[in-house]
C-alpha positions as CSV (number, residue, x, y, z in Angstrom):
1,X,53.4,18.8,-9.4
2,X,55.4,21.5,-8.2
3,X,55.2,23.6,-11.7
4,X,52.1,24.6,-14.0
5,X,52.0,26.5,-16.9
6,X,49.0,28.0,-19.7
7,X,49.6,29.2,-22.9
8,X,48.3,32.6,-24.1
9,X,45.3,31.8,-24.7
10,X,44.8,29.5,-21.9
11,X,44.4,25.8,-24.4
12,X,47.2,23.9,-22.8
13,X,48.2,23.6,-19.0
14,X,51.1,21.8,-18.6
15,X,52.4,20.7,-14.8
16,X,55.5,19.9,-14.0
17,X,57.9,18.1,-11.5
18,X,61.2,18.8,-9.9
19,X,62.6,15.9,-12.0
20,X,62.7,18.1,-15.0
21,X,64.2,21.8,-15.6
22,X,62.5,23.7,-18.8
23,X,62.6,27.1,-20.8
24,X,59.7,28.5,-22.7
25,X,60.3,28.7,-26.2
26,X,57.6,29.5,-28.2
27,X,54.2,30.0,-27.3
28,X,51.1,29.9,-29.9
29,X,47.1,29.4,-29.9
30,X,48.4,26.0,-31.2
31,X,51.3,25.0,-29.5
32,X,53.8,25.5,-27.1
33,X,57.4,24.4,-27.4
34,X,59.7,23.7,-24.2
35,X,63.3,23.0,-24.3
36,X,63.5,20.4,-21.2
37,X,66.7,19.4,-19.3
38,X,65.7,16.2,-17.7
39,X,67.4,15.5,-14.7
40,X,67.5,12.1,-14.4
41,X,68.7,11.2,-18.0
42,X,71.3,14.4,-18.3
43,X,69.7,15.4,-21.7
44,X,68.2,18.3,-23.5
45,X,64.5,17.4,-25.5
46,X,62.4,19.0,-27.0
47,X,58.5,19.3,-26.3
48,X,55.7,20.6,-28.0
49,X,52.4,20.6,-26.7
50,X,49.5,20.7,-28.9
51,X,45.9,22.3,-29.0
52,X,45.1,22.3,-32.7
53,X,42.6,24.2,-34.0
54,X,39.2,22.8,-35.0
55,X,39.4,24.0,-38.6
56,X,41.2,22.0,-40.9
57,X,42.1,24.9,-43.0
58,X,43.7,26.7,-39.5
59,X,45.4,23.8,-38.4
60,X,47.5,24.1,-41.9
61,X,49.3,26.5,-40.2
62,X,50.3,24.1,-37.4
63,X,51.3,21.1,-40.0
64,X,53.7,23.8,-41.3
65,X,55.1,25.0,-38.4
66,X,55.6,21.3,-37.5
67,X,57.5,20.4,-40.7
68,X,59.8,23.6,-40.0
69,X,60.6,22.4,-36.7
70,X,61.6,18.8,-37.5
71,X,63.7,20.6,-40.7
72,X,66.5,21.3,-38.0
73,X,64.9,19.3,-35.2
74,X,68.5,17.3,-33.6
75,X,67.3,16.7,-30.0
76,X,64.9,14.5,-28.9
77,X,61.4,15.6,-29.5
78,X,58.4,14.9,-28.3
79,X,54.8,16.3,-29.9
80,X,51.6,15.5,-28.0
81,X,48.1,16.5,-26.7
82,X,44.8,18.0,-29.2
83,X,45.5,17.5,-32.6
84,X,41.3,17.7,-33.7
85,X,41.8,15.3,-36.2
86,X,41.8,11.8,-36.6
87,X,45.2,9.4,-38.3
88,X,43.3,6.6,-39.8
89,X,39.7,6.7,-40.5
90,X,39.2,3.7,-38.3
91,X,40.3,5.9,-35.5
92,X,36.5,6.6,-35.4
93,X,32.9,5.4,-34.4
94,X,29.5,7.2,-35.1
95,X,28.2,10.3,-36.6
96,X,29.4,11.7,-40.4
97,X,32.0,10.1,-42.5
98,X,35.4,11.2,-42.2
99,X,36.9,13.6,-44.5
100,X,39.7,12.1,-46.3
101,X,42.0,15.3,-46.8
102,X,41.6,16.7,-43.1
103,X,43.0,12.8,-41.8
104,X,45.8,12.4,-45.2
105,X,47.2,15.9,-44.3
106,X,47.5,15.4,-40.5
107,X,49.0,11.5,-41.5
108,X,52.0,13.4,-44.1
109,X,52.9,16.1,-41.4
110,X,53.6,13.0,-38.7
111,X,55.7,11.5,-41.6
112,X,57.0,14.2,-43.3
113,X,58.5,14.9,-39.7
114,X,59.5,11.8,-38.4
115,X,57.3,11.3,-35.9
116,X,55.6,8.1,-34.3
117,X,53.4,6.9,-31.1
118,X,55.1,4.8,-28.6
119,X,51.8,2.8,-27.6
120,X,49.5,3.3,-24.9
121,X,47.5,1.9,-22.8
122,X,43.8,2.4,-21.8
123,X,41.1,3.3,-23.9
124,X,41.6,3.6,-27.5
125,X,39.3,6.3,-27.8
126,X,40.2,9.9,-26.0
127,X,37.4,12.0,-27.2
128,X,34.0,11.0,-26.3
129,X,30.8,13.7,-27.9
130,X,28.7,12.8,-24.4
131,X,26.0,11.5,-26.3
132,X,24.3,7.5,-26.4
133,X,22.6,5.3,-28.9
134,X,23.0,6.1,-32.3
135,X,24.4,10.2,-31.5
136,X,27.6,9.0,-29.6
137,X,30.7,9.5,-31.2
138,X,34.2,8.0,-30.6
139,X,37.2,9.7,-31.6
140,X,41.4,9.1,-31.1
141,X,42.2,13.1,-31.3
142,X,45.0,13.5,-28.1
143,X,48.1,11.9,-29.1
144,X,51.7,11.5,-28.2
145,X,54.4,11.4,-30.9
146,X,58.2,11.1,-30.6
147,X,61.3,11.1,-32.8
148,X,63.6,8.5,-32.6
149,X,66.6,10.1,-30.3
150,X,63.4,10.5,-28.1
151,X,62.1,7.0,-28.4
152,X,66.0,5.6,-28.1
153,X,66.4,7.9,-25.2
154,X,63.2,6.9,-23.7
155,X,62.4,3.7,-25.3
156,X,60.0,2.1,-22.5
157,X,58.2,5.4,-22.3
158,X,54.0,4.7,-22.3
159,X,50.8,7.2,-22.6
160,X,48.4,6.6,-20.8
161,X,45.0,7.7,-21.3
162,X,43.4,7.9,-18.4
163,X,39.3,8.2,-17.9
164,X,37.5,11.4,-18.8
165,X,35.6,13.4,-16.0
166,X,35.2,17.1,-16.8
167,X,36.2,17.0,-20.4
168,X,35.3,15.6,-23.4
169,X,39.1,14.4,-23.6
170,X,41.1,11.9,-21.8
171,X,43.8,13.1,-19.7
172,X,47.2,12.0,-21.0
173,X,49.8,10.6,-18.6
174,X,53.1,10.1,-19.6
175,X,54.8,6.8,-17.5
């Protein structure tokens, strides 16, 4: 990749090609937004990339900034990466019951703004707790949303989630 770039407090590395031309918009523990001229398609987007707190009462802060983005949000847009909580509650395997609220809250932000997944391909699960036996856990928590100018911009876009090594989270690979 010819471009790399960490947010202020060093949560989200994004790595670029020559294909795409971006500005830095906004920069937070929780998120960065990009405006992105892509080359080959001759449009602005919008991307935000996500590392959301583990808290759910901290990553209230995100939901809102999220719902005051796609307020006025007219480009394509595409939201991604850590959100730390799960959509459905079958997005899970192993350890404590899910809490409702933490799940229903993340699930009415991705409405409330319009966003939706594309499909992917690879595992299902992209957060893995190390363990075996009964202590392993499987969760969905990285993610890639889009609005629709994205998705009719992009519509054959895929995520890939590719096999964990030194994380606990799959690498993402947009194709």
């Amino acid at each position: 990749m010819e471009t790399a770039y960490a947010n202020i407090n060093g949560q989200i590395w994004l790595f670029f090609d020559a294909v795409v031309e971006w500005e830095l918009v906004e920069d937070t523990e929780q998120h960065v937004n990009m405006r992105v001229l892509h080359h080959d398609q001759g449009q602005h987007m919008i991307m935000t990339f996500v590392y959301a707190k583990c808290s759910s009462i901290e990553r209230l802060e995100l939901w809102d900034h999220l719902y005051y983005l796609a307020s006025d949000m007219k480009l394509p847009w595409l939201v991604g990466r850590n959100f730390n909580v799960i959509l459905h509650e079958d997005e899970k395997i192993g350890g404590l019951l899910v809490h409702q609220p933490e799940y229903e809250n993340f699930a009415f932000c991705v409405n409330s703004c319009g966003l939706f997944e594309q499909g992917y391909k690879g595992s299902p699960f992209t957060w893995w707790n190390g363990r075996s036996n009964v202590a392993c856990i499987f969760k969905i928590l990285d993610r890639i949303f889009v609005n629709l100018p994205f998705q009719n911009m992009l519509p054959s876009i895929k995520v890939e989630h590719l096999i964990r090594t030194r994380s606990d989270h799959a690498p993402l690979l947009m194709t």
